[in-house]
C-alpha positions in Angstrom: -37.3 -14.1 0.5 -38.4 -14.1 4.1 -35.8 -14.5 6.9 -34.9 -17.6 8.5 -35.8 -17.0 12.3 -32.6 -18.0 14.4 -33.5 -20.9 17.0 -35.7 -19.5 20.2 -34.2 -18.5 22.7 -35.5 -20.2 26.2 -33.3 -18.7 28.9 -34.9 -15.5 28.7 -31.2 -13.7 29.3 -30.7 -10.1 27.8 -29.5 -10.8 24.5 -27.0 -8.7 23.0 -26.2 -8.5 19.2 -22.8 -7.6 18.1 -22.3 -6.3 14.1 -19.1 -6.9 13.0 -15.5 -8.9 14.3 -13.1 -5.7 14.0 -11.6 -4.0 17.1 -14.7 -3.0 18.5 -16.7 -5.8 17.9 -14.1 -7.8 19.3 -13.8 -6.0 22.8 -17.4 -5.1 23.2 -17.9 -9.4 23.4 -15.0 -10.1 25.3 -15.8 -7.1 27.6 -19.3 -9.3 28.2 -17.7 -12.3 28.9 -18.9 -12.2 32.9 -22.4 -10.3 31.9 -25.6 -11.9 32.5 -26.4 -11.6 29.1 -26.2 -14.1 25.4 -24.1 -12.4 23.0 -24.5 -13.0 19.3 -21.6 -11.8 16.8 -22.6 -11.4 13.3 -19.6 -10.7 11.1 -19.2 -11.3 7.0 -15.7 -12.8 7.7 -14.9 -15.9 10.1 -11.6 -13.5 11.3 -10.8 -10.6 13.1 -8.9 -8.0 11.4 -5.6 -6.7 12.8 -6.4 -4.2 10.1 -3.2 -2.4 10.5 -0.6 -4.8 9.7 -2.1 -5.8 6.8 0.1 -3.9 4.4 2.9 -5.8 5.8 0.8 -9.0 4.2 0.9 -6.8 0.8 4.2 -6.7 0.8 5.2 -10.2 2.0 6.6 -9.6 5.2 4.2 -11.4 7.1 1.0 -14.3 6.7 -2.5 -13.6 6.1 -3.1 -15.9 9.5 -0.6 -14.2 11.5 -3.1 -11.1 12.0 -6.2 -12.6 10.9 -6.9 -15.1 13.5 -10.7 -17.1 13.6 -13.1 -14.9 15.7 -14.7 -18.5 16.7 -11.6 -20.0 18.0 -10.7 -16.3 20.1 -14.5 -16.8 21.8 -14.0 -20.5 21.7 -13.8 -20.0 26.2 -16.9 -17.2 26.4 -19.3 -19.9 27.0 -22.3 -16.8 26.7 -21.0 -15.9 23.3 -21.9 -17.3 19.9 -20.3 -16.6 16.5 -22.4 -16.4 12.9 -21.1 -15.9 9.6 -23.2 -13.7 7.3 -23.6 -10.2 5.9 -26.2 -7.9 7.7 -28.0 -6.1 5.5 -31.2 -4.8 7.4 -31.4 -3.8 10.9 -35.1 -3.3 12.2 -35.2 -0.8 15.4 -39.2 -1.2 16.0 -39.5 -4.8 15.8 -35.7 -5.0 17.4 -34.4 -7.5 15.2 -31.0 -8.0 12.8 -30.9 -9.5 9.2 -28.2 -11.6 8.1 -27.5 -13.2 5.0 -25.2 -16.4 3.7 -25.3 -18.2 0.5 -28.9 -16.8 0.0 -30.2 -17.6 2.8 -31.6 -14.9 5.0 -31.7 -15.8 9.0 -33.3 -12.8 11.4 -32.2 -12.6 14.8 -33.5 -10.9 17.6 -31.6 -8.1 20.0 -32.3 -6.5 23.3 -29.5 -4.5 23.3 -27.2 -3.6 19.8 -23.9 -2.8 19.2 -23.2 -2.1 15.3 -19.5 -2.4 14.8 -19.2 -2.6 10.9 -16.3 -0.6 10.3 -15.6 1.1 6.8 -14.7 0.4 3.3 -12.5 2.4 1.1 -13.8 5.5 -0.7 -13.0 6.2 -4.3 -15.0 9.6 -3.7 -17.6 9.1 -6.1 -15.5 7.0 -8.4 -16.1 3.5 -7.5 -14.6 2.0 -10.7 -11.1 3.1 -9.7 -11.5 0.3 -7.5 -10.7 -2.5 -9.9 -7.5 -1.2 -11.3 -6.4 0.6 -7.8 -7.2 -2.0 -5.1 -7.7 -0.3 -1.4 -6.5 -1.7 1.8 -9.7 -2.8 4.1 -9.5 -6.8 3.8 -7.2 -9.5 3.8 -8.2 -9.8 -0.2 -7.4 -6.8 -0.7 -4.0 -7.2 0.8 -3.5 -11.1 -1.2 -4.4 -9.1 -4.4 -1.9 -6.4 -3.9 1.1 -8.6 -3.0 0.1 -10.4 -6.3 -0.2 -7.7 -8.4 3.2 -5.9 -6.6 5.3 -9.2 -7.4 4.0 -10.1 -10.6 4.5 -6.8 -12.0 8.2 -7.3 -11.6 7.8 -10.5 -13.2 5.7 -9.3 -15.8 8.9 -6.8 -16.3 11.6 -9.5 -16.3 10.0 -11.2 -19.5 9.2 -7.9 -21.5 11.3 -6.8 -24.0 9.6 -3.4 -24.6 11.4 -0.3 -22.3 8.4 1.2 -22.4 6.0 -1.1 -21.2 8.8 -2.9 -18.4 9.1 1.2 -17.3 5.1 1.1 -17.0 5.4 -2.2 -14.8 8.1 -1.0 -12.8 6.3 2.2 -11.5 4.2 1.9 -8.3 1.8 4.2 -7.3 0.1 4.9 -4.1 -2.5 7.4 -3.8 -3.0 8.9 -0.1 -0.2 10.1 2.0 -1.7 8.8 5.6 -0.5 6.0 7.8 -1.3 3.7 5.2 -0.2 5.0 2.2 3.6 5.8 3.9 3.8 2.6 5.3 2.8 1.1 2.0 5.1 3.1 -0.1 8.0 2.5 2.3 7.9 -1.2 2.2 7.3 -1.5 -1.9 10.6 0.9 -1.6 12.4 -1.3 1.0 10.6 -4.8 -1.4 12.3 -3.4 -4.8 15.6 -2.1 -3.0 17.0 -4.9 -1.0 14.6 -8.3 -0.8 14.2 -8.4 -4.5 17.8 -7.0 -5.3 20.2 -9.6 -7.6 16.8 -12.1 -8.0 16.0 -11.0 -11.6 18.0 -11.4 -14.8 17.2 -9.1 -17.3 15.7 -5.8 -14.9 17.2 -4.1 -11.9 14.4 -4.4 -9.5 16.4 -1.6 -7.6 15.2 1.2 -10.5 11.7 0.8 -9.6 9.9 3.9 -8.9 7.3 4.3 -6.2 5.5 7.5 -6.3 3.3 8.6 -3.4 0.4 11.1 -4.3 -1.7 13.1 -1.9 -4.2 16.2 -2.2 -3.1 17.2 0.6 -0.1 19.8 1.4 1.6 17.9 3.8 2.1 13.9 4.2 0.6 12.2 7.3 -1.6 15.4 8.2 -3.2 14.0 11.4 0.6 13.9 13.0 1.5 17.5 12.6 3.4 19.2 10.3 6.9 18.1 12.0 6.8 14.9 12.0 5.0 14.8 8.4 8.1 16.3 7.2 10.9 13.9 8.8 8.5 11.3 7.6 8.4 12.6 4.2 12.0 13.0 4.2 12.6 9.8 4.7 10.8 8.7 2.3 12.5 10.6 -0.3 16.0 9.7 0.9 14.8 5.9 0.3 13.7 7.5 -3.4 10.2 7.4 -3.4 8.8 10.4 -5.2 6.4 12.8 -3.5 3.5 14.5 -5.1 1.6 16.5 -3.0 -1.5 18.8 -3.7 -2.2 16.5 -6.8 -5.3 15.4 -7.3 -6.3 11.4 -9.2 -8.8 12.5 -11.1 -8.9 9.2 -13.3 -7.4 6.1 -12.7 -7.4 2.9 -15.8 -5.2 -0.3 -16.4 -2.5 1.5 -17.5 -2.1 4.4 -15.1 -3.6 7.7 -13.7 -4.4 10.7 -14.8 -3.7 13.5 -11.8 -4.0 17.3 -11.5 -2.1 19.7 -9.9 -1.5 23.4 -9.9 -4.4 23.7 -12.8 -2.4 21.0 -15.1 -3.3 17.7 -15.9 -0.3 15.1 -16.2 -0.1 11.1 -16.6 1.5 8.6 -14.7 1.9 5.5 -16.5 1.9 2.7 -13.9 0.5 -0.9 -13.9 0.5 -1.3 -10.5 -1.9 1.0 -7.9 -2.5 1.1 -4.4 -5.7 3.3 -3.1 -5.3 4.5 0.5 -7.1 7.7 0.4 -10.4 8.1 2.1 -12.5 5.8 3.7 -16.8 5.3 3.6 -18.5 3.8 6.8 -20.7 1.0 6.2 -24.0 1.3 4.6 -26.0 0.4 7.9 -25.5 3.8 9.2 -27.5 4.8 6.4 -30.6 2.4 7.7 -30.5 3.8 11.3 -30.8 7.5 9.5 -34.0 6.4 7.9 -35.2 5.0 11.1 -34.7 7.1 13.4 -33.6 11.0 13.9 -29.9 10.2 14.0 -27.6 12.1 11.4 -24.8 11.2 8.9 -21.4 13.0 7.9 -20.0 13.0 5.1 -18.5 9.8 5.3 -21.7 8.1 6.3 -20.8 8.1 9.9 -23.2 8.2 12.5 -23.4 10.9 14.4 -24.0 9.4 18.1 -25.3 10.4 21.6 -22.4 11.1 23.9 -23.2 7.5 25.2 -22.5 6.1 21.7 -26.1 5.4 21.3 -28.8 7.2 18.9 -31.3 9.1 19.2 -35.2 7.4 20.4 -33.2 4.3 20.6 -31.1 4.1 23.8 -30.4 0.6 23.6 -28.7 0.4 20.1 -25.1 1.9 19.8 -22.4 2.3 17.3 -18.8 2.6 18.0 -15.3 2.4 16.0 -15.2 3.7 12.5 -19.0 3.9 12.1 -19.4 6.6 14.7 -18.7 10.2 14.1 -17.2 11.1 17.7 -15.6 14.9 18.1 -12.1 14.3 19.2 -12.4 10.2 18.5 -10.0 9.5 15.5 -10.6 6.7 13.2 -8.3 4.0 15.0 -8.6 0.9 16.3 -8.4 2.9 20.0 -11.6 4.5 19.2 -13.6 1.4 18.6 -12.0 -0.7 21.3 -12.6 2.3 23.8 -16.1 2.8 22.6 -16.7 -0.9 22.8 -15.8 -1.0 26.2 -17.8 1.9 27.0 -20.6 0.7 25.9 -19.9 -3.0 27.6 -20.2 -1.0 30.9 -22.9 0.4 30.2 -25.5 -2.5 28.9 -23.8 -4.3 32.6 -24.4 -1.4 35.0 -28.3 -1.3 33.6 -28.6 -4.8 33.8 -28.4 -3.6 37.6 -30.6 -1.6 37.6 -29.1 1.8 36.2 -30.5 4.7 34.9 -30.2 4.7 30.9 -30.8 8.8 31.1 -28.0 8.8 33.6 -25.2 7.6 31.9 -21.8 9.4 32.0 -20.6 10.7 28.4 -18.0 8.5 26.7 -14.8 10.0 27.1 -11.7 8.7 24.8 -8.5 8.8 26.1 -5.9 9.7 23.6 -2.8 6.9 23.5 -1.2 8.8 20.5 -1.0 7.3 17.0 2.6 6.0 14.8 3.2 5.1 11.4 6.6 3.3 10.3 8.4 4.6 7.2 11.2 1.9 6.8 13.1 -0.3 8.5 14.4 1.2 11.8 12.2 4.2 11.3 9.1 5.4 12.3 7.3 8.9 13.8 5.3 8.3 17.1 3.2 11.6 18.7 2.1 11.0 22.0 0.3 14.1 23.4 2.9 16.9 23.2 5.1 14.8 22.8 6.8 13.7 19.4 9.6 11.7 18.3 10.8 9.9 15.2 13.8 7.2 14.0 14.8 4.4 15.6 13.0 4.8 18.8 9.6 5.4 17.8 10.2 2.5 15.3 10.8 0.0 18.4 7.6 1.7 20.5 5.3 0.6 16.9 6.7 -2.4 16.9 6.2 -3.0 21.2 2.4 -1.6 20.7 1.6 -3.4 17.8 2.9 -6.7 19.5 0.5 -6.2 22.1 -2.5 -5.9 20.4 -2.4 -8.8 18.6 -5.2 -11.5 19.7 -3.2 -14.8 20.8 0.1 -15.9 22.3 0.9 -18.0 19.0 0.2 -15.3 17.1 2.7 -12.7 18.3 5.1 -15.4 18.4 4.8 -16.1 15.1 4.3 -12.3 14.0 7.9 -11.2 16.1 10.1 -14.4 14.5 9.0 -13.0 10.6 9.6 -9.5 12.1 13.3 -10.6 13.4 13.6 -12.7 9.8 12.6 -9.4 7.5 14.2 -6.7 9.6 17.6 -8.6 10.3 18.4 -10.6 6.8 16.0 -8.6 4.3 14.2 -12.0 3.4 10.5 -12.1 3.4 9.4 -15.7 3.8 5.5 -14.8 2.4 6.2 -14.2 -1.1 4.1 -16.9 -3.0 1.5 -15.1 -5.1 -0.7 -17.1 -7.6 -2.9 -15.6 -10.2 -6.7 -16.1 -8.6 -5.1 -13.4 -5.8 -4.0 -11.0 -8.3 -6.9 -11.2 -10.6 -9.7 -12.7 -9.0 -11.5 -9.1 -8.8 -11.3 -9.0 -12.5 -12.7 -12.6 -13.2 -15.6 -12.4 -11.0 -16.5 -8.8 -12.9 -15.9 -10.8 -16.1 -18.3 -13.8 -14.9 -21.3 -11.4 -14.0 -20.9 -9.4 -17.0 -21.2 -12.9 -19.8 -23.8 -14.3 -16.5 -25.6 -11.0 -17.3 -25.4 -11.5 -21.3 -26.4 -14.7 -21.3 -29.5 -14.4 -19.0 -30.4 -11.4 -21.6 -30.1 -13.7 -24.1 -31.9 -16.4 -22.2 -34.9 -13.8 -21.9 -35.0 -12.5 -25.4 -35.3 -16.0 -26.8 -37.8 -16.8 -24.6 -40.0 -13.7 -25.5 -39.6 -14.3 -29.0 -40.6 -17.8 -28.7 -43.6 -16.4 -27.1 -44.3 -13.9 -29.0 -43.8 -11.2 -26.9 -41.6 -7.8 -27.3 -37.9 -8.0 -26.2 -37.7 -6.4 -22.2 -34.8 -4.5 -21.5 -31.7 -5.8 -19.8 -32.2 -3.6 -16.9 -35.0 -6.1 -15.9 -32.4 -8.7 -15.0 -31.5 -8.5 -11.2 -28.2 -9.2 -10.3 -29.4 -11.6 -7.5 -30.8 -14.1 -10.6 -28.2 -13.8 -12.7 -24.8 -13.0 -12.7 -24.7 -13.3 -8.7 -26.5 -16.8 -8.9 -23.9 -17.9 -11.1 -20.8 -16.3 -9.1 -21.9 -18.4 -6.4 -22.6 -21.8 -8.0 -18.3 -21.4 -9.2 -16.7 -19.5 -6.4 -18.9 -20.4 -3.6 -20.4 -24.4 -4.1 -22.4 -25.4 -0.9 -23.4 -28.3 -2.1 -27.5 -27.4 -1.7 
């Protein structure tokens, strides 16, 4: 299918394509705002991400909307800004141009200047089918799925008679010891222990178990060893079990398999939560083939010290898609970069030397992770703290960098409802969030059967030998039918 050309540009302004809504995305338009230049975000969601809250929407303590605010409404004021919807899937650095899909329908937009912002998606290491029964963290789906599958495994246990089985559903598992995964562990804890407590009839939602799991020796490595340990022993006092060193080698619907010191053991749980490891987007990939720009490991880009690539001065990357020395993977990173780079693409629009630029240099602002109520570890520079302190400094910092006045507003009153009572007002689940992953997989696999079908009856009525399945493309079968049910346009 060709592309769709986007409509012509007659002002003959600098135009500037942005990949992606996240933190860097984000800033690297705003940062534009006064720039003689026309900025065009692509992004595959209509939001922007507060990506770090968002296992406080797992776990009910806050909306979907409170950190996920429309990315067209934000720019709504940047009169040289426009917002598109769609999934890029090809950039072009000789002919300059971006492709974008929606709903099958490919548009191709042109670029002077390009800022790929894409972020990352979660990394199952090689093992990508973990994914439907242990559900990452990168999306507010992700999130809506979790909190379904978190509370309806406690109500799954309320109606089962079996010890067994109500033991499976009442063990929660989260694999990776980082920011993510203690903040996630802590709040199914703090869920089970007091907001649930006295709700349920026939099971003690305080006997849950949630079990952490790491490869690593040491939870939250990036913070230190110190503060790793107060974190971790907090954690434990609030009965969450620890395994560290332990390796998921195998992960189904009812559990995991895991190895540590040579053995293999099982942990039978219904209910997982992936937070270990993350994979940049795919596009760095694309920029590697064009161009003499390397990859990590993680399929980051490995940038100029102007955050731009090699041959190709006027395309950079920035946030979680660039592999910076020193740059961690935090929103601080990409919002940094992007303004970086902002600078940049204004100071040659006067006239500046691209050879000439400075190198980026990231300013460290530290990094925190709460572990319960009242209780968090902060490490600023030398400096580390942890308790009730640092917990009030996350909460302060977090405030702040959320997009909109009615949004921190709204974010602070659930905050002083959850963290003063113990209620969480953003517990409604329904069964399309818990299981929607596993219908869709279910509605490509019979979409995939019955096109097989469809072509086998075909050939025989003609005569011909049966071709195999692998003929079928996904894009005329099962994912033509996905959209027709889940995504109706009315075309």
């Amino acid at each position: 299918m060709s592309a769709e050309p986007e409509a012509a540009d007659t002002s003959h302004r600098h135009q500037v394509v942005v990949i992606g809504s996240g933190f860097g995305g984000l800033r690297a338009t705003k940062a534009l705002k006064r720039a003689d230049v026309d900025v065009t975000m692509i992004a595959r969601t209509t939001h922007h991400l507060f990506q770090p809250l968002l296992y406080q929407v797992a776990t009910g303590i806050i909306s979907s909307g409170e950190i996920a605010p429309a990315t067209r409404v934000i720019l709504r004021k940047q009169r040289n800004a426009k917002v598109l919807l769609g999934d890029v899937t090809a950039i072009d650095l000789a002919n300059k141009t971006v492709t974008s899909q929606l709903l099958g329908h490919s548009y191709s937009t042109p670029y002077d200047s390009l800022i790929v912002a894409a972020g990352a998606g979660q990394s199952y290491f090689g093992n990508d089918h973990f994914a439907e029964f242990a559900p990452g963290m990168k999306t507010v789906d992700d999130a809506l799925e979790l909190r379904g599958r978190i509370l309806g495994a406690f109500e799954q246990a309320e109606r089962s008679k079996d010890p067994v089985r109500r033991e499976k559903l009442l063990t929660f598992t989260v694999v990776g010891a980082g920011p993510t995964g203690v903040e996630m562990a802590g709040q199914i804890a703090e869920l089970a222990d007091h907001t649930l407590k006295g709700t349920f009839r026939n099971i003690d939602s305080t006997k849950a178990r949630v079990i952490l799991l790491d490869a690593a020796p040491a939870v939250l490595p990036p913070m230190g060893e110190k503060l790793g340990r107060k974190a971790a022993a907090q954690l434990e006092k609030m009965g969450v079990e620890i395994h560290l060193n332990a390796m998921v080698t195998d992960v189904d619907r009812n559990g995991l398999t895991v190895k540590a010191d040579d053995e293999m053991w099982r942990i039978e749980s219904a209910c997982k939560v992936w937070s270990a490891g993350v994979s940049a987007s795919p596009l760095g990939k694309q920029l590697a083939e064009q161009s003499p720009v390397e990859l990590d490991r993680a399929g980051r880009v490995k940038v100029l010290p102007d955050l731009s690539i090699p041959d190709h001065p006027n395309v950079f990357v920035v946030g979680d898609m660039a592999s910076v020395e020193g740059v961690p993977g935090q929103a601080q990173g990409a919002i940094q970069g992007a303004q970086y780079v902002a600078t940049a693409i204004k100071s040659e629009l006067k006239g500046a030397d691209p050879t000439a630029r400075e190198p980026f240099q990231y300013f460290d602002k530290g990094s925190m992770a709460t572990v319960s109520r009242f209780s968090a570890v902060t490490k600023i520079g030398p400096l580390e703290f942890a308790g009730f302190l640092a917990w009030l400094a996350w909460l302060l910092l977090h405030l702040v960098y959320l997009v909109g006045f009615k949004t921190k507003v709204a974010t602070l009153l659930s905050w002083t409802v959850t963290f003063l009572s113990n209620a969480r007002s953003h517990l409604t689940i329904t069964e399309q969030q818990a299981y929607a992953r596993t219908r869709i997989d279910e509605l490509e696999e019979l979409a995939e059967a019955a096109s097989a079908e469809a072509n086998e009856a075909a050939q025989q009525a003609a005569g011909l030998r049966r071709l195999p399945v692998s003929g079928i493309t996904a894009d005329h079968s099962s994912r033509s039918l996905v959209s027709r049910l889940f995504h109706a346009s009315g075309e």
